[in-house]
C-alpha positions in Angstrom: 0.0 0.0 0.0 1.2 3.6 -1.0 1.5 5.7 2.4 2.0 9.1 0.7 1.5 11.4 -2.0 5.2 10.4 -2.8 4.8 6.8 -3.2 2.2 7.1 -5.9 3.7 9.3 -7.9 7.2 7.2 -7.5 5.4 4.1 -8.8 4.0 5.6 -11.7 7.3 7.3 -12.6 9.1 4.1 -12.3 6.8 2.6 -14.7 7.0 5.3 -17.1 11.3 4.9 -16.8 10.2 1.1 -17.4 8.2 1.3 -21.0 11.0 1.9 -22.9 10.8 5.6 -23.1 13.4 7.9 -23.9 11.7 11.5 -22.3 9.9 11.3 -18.7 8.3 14.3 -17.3 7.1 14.8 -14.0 4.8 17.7 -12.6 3.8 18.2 -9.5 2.3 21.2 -8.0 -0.2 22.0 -5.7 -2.5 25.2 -4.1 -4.2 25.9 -1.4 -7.4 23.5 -3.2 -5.8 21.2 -5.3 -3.2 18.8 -5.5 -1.7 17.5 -8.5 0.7 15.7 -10.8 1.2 14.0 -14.0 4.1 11.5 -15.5 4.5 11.5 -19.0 6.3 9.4 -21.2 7.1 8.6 -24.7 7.5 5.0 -24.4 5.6 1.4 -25.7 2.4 2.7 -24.9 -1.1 1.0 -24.3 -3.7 0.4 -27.1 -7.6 1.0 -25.0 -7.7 -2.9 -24.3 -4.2 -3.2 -22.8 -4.9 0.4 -20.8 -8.4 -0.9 -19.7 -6.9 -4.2 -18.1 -4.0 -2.0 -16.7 -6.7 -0.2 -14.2 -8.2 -3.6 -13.2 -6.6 -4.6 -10.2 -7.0 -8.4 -11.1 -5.3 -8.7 -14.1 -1.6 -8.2 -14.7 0.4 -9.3 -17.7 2.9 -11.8 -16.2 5.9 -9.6 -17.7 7.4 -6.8 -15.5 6.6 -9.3 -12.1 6.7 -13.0 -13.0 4.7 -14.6 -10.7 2.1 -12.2 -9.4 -1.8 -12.4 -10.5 -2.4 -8.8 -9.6 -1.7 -5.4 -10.7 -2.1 -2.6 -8.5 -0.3 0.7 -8.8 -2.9 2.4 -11.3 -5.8 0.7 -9.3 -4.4 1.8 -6.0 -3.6 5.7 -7.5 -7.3 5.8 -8.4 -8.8 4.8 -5.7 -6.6 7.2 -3.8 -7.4 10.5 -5.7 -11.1 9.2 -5.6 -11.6 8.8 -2.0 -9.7 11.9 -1.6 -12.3 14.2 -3.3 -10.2 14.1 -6.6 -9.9 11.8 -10.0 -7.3 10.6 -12.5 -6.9 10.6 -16.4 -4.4 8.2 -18.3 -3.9 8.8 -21.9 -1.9 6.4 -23.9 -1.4 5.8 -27.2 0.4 2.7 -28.6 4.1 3.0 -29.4 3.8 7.1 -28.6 3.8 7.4 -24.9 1.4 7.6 -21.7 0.4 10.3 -19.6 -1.2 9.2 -15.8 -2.5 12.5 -13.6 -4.3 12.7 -10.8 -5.8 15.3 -8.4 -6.6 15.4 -4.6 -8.2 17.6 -2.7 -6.2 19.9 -0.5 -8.7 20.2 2.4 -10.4 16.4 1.9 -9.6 14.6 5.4 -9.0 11.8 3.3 -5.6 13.1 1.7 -2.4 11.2 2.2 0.7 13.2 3.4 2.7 14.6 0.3 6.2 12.5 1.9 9.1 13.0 0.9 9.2 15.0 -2.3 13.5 15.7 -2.4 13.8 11.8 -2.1 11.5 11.0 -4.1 12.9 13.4 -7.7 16.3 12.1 -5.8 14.7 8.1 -6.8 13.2 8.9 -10.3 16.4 10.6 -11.2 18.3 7.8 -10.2 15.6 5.1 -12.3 17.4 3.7 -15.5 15.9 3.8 -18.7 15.1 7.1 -20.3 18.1 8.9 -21.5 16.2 12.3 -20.3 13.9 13.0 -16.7 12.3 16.4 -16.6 10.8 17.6 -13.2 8.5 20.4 -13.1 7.4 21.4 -10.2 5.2 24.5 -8.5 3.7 25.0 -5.2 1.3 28.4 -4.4 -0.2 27.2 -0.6 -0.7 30.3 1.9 1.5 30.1 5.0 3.8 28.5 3.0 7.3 29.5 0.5 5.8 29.5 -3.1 8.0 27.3 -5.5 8.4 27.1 -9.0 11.4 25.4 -10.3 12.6 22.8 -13.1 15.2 20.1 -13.4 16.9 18.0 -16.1 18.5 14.9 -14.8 21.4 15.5 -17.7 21.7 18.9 -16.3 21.8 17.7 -13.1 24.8 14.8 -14.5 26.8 17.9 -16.0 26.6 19.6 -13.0 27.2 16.8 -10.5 28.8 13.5 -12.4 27.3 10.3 -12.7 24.3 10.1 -10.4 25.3 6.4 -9.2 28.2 7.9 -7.2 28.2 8.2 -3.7 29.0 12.1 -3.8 26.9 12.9 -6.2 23.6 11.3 -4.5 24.8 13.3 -1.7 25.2 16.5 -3.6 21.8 15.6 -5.2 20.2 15.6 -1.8 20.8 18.6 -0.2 20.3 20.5 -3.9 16.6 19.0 -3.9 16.2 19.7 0.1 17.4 23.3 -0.8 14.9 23.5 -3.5 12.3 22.6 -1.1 13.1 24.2 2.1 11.0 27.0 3.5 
């Protein structure tokens, strides 16, 4: 089970790193009503059959997790953002890409805790796959610091070095806990 905000949107990034994609991008932002995000990618895709079995929590397709006879990350995002006083959309066109985004209510006692945002862009920047993860990300909330800021994980790589080194992950961190700080 997904315990925050965080988690959900980790899962579906890591699946869009997953579908042979090449771009990711990631927004997340939030105000004092809404909160929302989206994970794009231009990977394999889903035709409307394949997409409608991917929201079925019953059905998996034996591939990515040999073994298990469920599937529940889309399943659990929806009924998430549903019980929160929000919905979800997932676009997805066969060999173009996917796009999942959801929306919560800010003031829905229902809402899970956002988590761990910094470690969370720290994560999907670390995910292999796509040669390029873009993170977008905005935040306009009274009683708290607005944000509006974008990274490019190669960006990030020219800046830092490789991100599977000790001290640039550590680097990494506090540049993404800076971005974030109030």
């Amino acid at each position: 089970m997904h315990f925050s905000l965080s988690d959900l949107v980790c899962d579906i990034a890591q699946n869009a790193c997953e579908a042979g994609s090449s771009h990711v991008l990631i927004r997340i932002g939030e105000d004092d009503s809404r909160y929302e995000f989206s994970v794009e990618d231009d990977g394999k895709g889903m035709t409307a059959d394949e997409l409608k079995r991917a929201v079925d929590p019953f059905v998996t397709d034996g591939i990515k997790h040999p073994g298990r006879k469920v599937g529940l990350g889309l399943p659990f995002l929806i009924q998430m953002a549903e019980q929160a006083g929000g919905g979800w959309d997932i676009r997805s066109e066969k060999d173009r890409g996917t796009t999942v985004s959801a929306w919560f209510a800010c003031d829905h006692p229902d809402l899970p805790p956002e988590g761990d945002v910094p470690a969370l862009f720290r994560s999907v920047l670390m995910f292999g796959g796509p040669s390029e993860v873009e993170i977008r990300r905005f935040r306009r909330k009274a009683g708290k610091p607005s944000l509006d800021y974008e990274l490019r994980r190669s960006e990030l790589v020219d800046a830092l070095g490789p991100l599977d080194e000790a001290g640039s992950l550590i680097l990494l961190g506090e540049y993404l806990r800076s971005l974030e700080e109030d």
